[in-house]
Structure formats: C-alpha cells, structure tokens
C-alpha positions in Angstrom: 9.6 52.4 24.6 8.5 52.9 27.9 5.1 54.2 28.8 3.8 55.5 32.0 0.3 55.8 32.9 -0.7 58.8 35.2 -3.6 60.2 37.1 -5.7 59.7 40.4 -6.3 56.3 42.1 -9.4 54.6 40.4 -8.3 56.5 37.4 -7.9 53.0 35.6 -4.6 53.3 35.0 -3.7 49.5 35.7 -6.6 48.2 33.6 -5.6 50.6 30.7 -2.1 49.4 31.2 -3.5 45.5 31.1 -5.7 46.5 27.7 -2.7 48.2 25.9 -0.3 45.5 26.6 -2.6 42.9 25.2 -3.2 44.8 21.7 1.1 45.3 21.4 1.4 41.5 22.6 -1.5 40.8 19.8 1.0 42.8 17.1 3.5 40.6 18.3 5.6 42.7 20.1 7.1 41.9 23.8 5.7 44.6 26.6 6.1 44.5 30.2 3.9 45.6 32.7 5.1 47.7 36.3 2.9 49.5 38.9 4.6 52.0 41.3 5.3 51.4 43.9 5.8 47.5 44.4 5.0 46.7 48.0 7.2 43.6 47.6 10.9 45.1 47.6 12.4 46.4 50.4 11.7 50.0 49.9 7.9 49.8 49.0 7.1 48.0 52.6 7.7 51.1 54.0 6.0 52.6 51.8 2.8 50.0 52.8 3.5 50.7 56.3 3.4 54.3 55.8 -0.2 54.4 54.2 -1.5 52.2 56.8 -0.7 54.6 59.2 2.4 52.3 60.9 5.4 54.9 60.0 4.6 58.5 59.5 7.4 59.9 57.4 7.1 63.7 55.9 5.9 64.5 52.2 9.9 64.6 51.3 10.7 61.4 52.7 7.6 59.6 51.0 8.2 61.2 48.1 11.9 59.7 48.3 10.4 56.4 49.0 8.8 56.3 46.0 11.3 57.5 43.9 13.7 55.1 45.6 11.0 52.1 45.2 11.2 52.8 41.1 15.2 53.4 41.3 14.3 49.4 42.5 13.6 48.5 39.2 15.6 50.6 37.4 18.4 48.0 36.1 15.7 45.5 34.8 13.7 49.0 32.8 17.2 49.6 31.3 17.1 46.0 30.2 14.2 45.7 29.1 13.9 48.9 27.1 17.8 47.4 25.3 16.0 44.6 24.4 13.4 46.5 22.2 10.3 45.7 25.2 7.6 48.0 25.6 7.4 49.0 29.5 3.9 50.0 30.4 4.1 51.5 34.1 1.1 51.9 36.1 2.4 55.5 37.5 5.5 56.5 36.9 7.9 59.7 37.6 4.9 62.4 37.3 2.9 60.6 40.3 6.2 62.4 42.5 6.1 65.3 41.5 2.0 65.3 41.6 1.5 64.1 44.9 5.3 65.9 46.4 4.0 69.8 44.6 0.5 69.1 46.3 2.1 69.1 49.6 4.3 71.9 48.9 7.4 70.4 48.0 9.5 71.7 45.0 8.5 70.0 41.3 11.7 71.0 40.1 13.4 69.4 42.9 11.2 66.3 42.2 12.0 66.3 38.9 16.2 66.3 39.3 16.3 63.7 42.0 14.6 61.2 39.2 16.6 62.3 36.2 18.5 59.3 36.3 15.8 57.1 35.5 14.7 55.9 32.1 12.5 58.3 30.8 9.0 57.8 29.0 8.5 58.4 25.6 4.7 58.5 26.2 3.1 59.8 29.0 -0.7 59.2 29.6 -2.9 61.2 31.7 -6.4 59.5 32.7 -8.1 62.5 34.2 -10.6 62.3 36.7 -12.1 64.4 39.3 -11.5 63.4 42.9 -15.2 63.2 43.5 -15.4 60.3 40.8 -11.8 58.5 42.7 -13.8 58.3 46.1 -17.2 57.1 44.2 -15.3 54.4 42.2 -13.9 53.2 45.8 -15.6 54.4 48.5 -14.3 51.6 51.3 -10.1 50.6 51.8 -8.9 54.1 51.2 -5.4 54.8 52.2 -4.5 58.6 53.4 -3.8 59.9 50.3 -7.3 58.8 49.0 -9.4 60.1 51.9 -7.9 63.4 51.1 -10.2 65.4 48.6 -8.6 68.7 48.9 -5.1 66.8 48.3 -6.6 65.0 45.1 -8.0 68.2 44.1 -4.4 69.6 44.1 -2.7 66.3 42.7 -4.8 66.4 39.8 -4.0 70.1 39.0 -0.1 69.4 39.2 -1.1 66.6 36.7 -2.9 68.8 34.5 0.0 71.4 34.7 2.5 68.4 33.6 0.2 67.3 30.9 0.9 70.5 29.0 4.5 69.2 28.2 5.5 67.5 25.2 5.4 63.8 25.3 2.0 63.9 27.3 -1.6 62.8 26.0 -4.4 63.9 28.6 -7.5 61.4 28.1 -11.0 62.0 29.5 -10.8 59.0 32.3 -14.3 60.0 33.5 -15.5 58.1 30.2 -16.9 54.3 30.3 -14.0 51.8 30.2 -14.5 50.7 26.6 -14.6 54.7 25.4 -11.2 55.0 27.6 -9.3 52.1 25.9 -10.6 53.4 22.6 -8.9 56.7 23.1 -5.9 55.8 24.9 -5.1 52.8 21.7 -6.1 55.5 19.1 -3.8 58.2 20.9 -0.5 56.1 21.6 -0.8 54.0 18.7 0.6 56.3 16.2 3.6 56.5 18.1 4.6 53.0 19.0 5.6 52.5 15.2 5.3 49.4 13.3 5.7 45.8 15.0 
C-alpha cells in the first residue's frame, strides 16, 4: 500500500509520515519512508539548483523535474509495494499537479504524464493556510514558499483534488498530537489487519 502525504510546506507532512510509520512498524508490519523530491539523485540537483535561484527553468520543466525525480524511484516503489511494504511518501503525484495548475499549466496534462507511476491507495491532505506555512517558517524559504498568492492557489488545486475518492482531507492547522490522532484514526481502517 502506498501512501502519499500532501499539502503546503510546514504542513507536517514528513513528521506525520515519521508518526504513521512508527505505529505500522509497532503492528509489525514493514513501511518505508520517501520525500519528493530527493535532492541526492541526479534529477533532484537540479531541482536544488532551481529553488536556489541557480537554474531558472519554466513551471513545465519543473514540473517535469519533479515528476522525473519520482520516476527516480519508481523500480524500488514497485518493489517494495510486491513485497507487501507500506510506502509512506512525503508528497507525492498531487504536489504536480498542485503546484503545475497554480501556474497555469494543464492538471489533466499533469495527471497523464505520471500515470505510469504506482499509484496511492491513500491520499492524505494536511491542510493549511499559506499564512500559517510562512509563520511555521518564516526564515530559509525557497521561491515557491515566499509566494503567498502561489500557495493560496496550490492549496485550492489541493482542495479541488481532495474531493476524489481515495483522499482524506485533515485539519493540519491543529496541534501536532490532534493531527497524528486524526490522520491514525482516518487511514487506519484501511491499512487492514497486520
């Protein structure tokens, strides 16, 4: 089963990723933990040298990057998945078509390029507003996250994808401990016995 974490940056998506893991690992199931992108391959360099500011590639071609930065890993999430794992990724295929359909780029289009990819069973949104993203990190922001009018976008193409089946939309503006609560009580019905 894989499951991907969504939502803004600050959103807590990797430490909800980090609590859920431990409780499968506790039931004594194997999970695996990913964040998008990985800045150590090949692809996601460019991707690092693109936030900095060092490349300045068009919302298509980032969006490409990213998608080609997951297609990285996407032997070893087949694998993985075979062998009964549960894949948590800390954003996943929505985090495309988010950030690409707030810069005006075609979520359908977004969508197809990455249908080759193993798909999530579970998809959780950690909503926040963009106002709460810069509070939670207010220094060491990369262009994306100095771009309130872009998150305020992003997070409605999220909230537009949550709406599908296979989603589970979470209050992330919530204290950490109320946030783990609901995400456990929300996935755990459908990760089936150990």
């Amino acid at each position: 089963m894989l499951i991907a974490f969504e939502g803004l940056d600050q959103s807590g998506k990797e430490t909800q990723a980090r609590h859920l893991r431990a409780r499968i690992e506790q039931q004594g199931r194997r999970a695996r933990t990913v964040s998008f992108p990985d800045y150590d391959t090949p692809i996601g360099q460019e991707i690092a040298k693109a936030l900095r500011g060092d490349q300045d590639f068009g919302p298509d071609v980032m969006q490409l990057l990213y998608i080609a930065n997951r297609f990285e890993y996407r032997q070893r999430l087949e694998l993985w998945l075979k062998a009964g794992d549960v894949v948590l990724c800390d954003r996943y295929c929505a985090s495309s078509v988010a950030y690409g359909e707030a810069q005006g780029l075609d979520p359908a289009w977004l969508t197809q390029v990455q249908r080759d990819l193993p798909k999530p069973a579970v998809t959780v949104l950690l909503d926040i507003a963009p106002e709460t993203a810069v509070r939670r990190k207010a220094a060491g922001r990369d262009r994306y996250e100095r771009d309130r009018v872009l998150l305020a976008k992003v997070r409605e193409s999220y909230r537009r994808q949550a709406a599908q089946p296979g989603w589970l939309l979470i209050d992330g503006e919530r204290s950490e401990d109320e946030v783990t609560a609901a995400v456990e009580r929300a996935v755990r019905p459908r990760l089936g016995p150990p």
